[in-house]
N, C-alpha and C positions, 0 to 999 in steps of 0.2 A: 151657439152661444150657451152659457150657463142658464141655469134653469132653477137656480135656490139664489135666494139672498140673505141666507144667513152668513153674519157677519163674517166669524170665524172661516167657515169656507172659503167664502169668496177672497178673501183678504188669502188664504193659502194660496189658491187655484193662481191670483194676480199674480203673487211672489214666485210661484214657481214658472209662470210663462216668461214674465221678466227675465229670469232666471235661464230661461231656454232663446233668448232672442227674441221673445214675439212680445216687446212692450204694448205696439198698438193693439193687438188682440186684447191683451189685460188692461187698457185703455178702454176698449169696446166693454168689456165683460163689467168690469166695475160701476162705467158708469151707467149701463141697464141696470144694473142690483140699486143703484142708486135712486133709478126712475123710479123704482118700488118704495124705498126705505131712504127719502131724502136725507132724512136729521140723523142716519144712525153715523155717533161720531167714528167708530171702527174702519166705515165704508170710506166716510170724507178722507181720513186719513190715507189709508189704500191709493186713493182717488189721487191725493197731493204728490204722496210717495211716487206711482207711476209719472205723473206729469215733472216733478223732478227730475227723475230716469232722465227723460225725454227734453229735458234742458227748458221745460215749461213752470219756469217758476212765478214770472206773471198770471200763470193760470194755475199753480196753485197755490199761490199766498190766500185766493180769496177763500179756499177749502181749507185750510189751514186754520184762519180765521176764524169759519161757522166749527171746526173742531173743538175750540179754545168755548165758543158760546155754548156750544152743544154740551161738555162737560161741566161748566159753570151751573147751567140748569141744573144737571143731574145732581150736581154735589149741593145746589141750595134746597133740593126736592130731597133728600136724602134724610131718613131721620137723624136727633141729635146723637151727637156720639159716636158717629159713624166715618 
C-alpha cells in the first residue's frame, strides 16, 4: 500500500492505477490515506471518483456530499476577499 497521504499524490497514484486496470487497488490505497486525513476534500473526492469507476455511486454520493461540506467550511474560514 501507499505510505504518504498527501493529497495530490495520492489522488495521482489513484488515477494512474485506475488507469492501469487495478480500480480495487486505488480503492484500497485511498481509502487508507483517508483513515489518516478524513475531512481532506481532495481525498473524498479521489475516494467518489474511484467508486464511480466501480459503478458505486450509492457509495459515493455520500463522499460527494462531505466534499461539498468540507469546501463550504474552507470557503467560510477563508479570509474576506478571497
Amino acid at each position: 500500500m501507499t505510505t504518504t497521504t498527501d493529497p495530490r499524490a495520492v489522488g495521482a497514484r489513484v488515477e494512474m492505477l485506475v488507469q492501469m486496470g487495478r480500480p480495487e487497488r486505488a480503492l484500497d490505497e485511498v481509502d487508507e490515506a483517508l483513515a489518516t486525513v478524513p475531512d481532506d476534500p481532495r481525498l473524498l473526492l479521489a475516494a467518489a471518483w474511484v467508486r464511480l469507476h466501480l459503478q458505486r455511486s450509492a457509495d459515493a454520493l455520500p463522499l460527494l456530499e462531505q466534499v461539498v461540506a468540507a469546501l463550504a467550511r474552507i470557503q467560510s474560514s477563508a479570509p474576506p476577499g478571497r
